[in-house]
N, C-alpha and C positions, 0 to 999 in steps of 0.2 A: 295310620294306614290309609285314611280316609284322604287326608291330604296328599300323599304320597301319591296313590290314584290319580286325585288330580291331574298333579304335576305333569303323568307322565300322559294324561289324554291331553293337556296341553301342549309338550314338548312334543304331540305328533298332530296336533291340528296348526302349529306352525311349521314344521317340517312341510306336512301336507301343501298348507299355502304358498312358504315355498317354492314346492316343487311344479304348482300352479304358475306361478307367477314366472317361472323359469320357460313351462310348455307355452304361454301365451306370448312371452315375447319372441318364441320361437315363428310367429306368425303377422309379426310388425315387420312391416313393408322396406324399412327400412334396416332390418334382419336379414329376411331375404334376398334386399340385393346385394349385401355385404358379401353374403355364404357362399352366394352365387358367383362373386369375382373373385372370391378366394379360392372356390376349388376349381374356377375355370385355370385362373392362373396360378396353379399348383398345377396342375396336366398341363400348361403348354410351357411350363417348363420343364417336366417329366415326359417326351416324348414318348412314344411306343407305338412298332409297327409301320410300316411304309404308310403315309399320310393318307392315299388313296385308300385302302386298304377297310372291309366294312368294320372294322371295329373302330376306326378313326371316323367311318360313316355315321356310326352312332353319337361318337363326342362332337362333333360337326354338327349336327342336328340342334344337340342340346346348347353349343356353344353359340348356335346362332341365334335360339331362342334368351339365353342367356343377354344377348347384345339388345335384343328386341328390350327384355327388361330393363335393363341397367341403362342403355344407351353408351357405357362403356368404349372411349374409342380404341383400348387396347387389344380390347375386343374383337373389334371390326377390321381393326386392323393385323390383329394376327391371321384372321380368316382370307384377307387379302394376300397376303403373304404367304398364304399357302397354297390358295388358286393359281398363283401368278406364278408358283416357284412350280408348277406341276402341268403351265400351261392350260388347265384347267382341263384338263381330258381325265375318263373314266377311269380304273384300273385296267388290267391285264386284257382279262376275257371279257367276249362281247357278249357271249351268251349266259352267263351268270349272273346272278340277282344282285351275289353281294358287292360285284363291280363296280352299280351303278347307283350306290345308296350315298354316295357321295358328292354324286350329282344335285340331292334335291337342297345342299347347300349352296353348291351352285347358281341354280335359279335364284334362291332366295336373293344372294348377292345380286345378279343379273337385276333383277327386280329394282333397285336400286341404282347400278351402273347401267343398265343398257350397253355395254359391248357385247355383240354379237359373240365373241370369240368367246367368252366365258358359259355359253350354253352349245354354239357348233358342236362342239367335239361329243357331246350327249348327244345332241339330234344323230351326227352319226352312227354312232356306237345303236343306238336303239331302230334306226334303220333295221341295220344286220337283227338285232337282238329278237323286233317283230315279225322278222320276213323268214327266219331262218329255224330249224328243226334244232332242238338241244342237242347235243351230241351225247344220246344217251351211252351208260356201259349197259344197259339192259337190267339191270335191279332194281335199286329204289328212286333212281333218278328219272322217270318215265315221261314227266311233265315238267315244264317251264319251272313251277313256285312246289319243287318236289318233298321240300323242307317246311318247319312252319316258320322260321324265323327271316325266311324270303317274305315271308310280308308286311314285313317293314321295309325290306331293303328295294325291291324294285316298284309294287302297287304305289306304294306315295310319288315314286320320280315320273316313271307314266304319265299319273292322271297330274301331277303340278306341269306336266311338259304340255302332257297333250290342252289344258286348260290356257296356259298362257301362250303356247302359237295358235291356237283355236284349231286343231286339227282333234276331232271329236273321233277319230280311227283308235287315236291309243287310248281313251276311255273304253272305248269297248275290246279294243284288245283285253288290257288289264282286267275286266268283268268276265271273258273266257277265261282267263291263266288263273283269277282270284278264286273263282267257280270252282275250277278242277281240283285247285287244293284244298279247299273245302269239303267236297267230294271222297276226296282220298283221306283225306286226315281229322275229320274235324268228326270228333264223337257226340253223335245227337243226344244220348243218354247222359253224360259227363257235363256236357256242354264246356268243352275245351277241346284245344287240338296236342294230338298226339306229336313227337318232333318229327318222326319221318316214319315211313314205310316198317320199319328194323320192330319202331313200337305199335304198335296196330294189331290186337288179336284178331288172329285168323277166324273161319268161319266153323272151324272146327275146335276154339275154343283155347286154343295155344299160342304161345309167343310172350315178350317177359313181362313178369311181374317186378312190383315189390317186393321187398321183403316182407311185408304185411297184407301180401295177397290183391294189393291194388295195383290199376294198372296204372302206367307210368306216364304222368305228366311232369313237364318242370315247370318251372315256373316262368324262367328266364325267358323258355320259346314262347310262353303264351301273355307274357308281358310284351314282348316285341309284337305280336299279332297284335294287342291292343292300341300298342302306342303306332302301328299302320292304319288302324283302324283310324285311330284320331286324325291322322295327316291327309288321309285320303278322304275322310268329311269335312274337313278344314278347307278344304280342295273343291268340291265337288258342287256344281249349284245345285239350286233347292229344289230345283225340277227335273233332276236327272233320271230317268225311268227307271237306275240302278241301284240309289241310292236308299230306298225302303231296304233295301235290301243289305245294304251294309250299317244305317243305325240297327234294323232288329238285330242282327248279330251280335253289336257293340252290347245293345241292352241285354242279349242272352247271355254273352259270357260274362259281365257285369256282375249280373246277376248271383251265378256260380263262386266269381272271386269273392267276394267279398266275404262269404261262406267259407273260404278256405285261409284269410287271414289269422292270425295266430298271435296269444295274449300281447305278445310287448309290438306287436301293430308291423310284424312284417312278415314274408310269404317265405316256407323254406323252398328250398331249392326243386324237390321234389310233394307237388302240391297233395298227394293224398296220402303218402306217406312219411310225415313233417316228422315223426320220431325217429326216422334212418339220418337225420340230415339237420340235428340241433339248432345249428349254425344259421341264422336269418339271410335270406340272398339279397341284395341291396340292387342289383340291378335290372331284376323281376319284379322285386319292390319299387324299386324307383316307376319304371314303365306303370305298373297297376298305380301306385300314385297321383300321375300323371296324367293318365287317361279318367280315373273314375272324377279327378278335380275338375277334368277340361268337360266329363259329361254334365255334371254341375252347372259349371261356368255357361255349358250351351242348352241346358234347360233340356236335356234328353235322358237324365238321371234327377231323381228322388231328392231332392238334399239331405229332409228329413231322416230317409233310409241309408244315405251314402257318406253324409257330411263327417261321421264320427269315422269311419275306415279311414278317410283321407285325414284326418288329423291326426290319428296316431301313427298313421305311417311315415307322417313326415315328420312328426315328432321320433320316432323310431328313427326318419334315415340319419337325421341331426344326428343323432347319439354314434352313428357311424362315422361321421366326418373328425376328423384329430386335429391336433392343434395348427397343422401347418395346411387342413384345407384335402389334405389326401382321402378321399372316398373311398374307406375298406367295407369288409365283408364283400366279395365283387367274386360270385364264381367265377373259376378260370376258362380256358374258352376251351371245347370240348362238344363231343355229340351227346352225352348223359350228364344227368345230375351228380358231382363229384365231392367227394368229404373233406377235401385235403384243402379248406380255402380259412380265412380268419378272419382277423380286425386287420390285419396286415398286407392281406390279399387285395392287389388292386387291380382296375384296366380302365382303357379308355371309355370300357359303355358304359362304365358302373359312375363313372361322371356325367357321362353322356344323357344318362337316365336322368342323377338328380338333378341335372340342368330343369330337362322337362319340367321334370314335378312342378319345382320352384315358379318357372316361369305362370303355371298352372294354378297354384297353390297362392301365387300374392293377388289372383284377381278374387279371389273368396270372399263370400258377404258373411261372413263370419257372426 
């Protein structure tokens, strides 16, 4: 019996090692860049959605930091081939946030090429966008960034535009429009933001819950608010009068997240109510990966405190990616936290995210 014991605390301190050794090479550099051009080019061969379009905004984001890593010229040149094939101009509407989230690939490119014409058509578009009244319908659309997942999409293009023409108007434009939705949406107590107007208890105590009587965050919206958060400090010099202003924020929701993470290292969909919503969100996960790695990296987060959340969440998104590179568990796009998503469930952000992480995640002094 005695020996029998043994055996089987051995046959699980090598399992165990294992499954160590398995997590650790999950964070060998040359891991990471591998994962990283496999699930870029898994999605640019699975197109979805008009290229402009903000959920392409998001894989654009990630695919660019993607290129930054790898140096990949498939990379770089599928990015090209897509500004070029679109003439490089915003989407549809001038006045919406998620039009112009495609732009802040743009510039990146620009950055590199110097053709004028690949940033023009943003200076225009945000002309009208700065000078001109939303076209509200009069309910929850009130203000510019009405939604919380507008800030990712328009605050980072702003301050990378107004940064590299040196026109210092659209920093402080974006510091009004960031303000306002903070204002309307962002719960001092919770220390998250609400998606919109629809979730917001009123002052008299009403408007929806969970099922478990809390109120409703997801995760996805307040993942994208972080990973704005990141691009607009990435952005922003060190002396900008604004700028205290958006690390506290970054450090208070920080804070919160990490709090809300869950055992196998990712965020559900619905952050206070994780038992409505079994299923891990990979693309709320991705973005909080992302940003709490890059606070790290920028010495505005803890290590100590923060280091073990980012590891198992990237360890967590790993276990989502399948064998051809496809990034599931990815709620589907939608104004609430929805049930109906799997390992089978994909989109463009939910790549778009683990880009970030990744790119985030190989500069760790582990």
């Amino acid at each position: 019996m005695k020996r029998n014991l043994t055996l089987l605390c051995l046959s699980a301190f090598i399992l165990t090692a294992n499954a160590q050794d398995i997590n650790d090479n999950l964070f060998d550099k040359r891991y990471i860049k591998t994962i990283m051009i496999k699930t870029a080019n898994w999605q640019l061969h699975h197109p979805k959605h008009e290229p402009r379009d903000w959920t392409n905004g998001a894989f654009y984001a990630g695919l660019y930091a993607a290129w930054e890593t790898t140096k990949a010229d498939g990379i770089y040149q599928a990015m090209m081939d897509m500004g070029n094939s679109v003439g490089w101009t915003p989407y549809r509407r001038w006045y919406h946030a998620d039009d112009i989230v495609i732009s802040q690939m743009y510039l990146d490119m620009y950055r590199h090429e110097k053709r004028a014409e690949m940033i023009q058509p943003t200076l225009d578009t945000l002309k009208l966008y700065t000078s001109r009244p939303y076209p509200t319908q009069g309910k929850i659309d009130l203000i510019k960034y009405w939604w919380c997942d507008a800030l990712f999409m328009a605050p980072p293009t702003l301050v990378k535009f107004g940064v590299e023409t040196g026109d210092r108007s659209l920093l402080e434009i974006n510091d009004t429009y960031f303000k306002e939705c903070y204002d309307l949406l962002y719960n001092k107590e919770e220390h998250l933001f609400a998606r919109d107007l629809n979730y917001v208890i009123g002052p008299d105590g009403t408007g929806r819950l969970e099922a478990n009587g809390q109120k409703i965050f997801w995760s996805r919206g307040n993942g994208w608010v972080m990973g704005g958060l990141v691009r607009i400090l990435q952005e922003l010099p060190k002396n900008y009068p604004a700028r205290p202003f958006y690390e506290g924020l970054f450090k208070e929701i920080s804070s919160r997240i990490i709090t809300l993470q869950q055992e196998d290292g990712l965020w559900r969909a619905s952050l206070l109510d994780p038992a409505s919503y079994p299923g891990g969100e990979v693309s709320g996960s991705g973005f909080f990966c992302y940003a709490l790695a890059w606070g790290i990296n920028n010495r505005l987060l803890d290590e100590k405190s923060y280091l073990p959340a980012v590891k198992k969440a990237w360890i967590a998104l790993n276990r989502c990616v399948n064998e051809e590179g496809r990034v599931g568990w990815v709620q589907p796009i939608g104004a609430d936290p929805r049930k109906n998503f799997d390992e089978n469930s994909w989109e463009v952000y939910g790549t778009g995210a683990f880009l970030l992480a990744g790119s985030e995640v190989i500069k760790l002094n582990r």
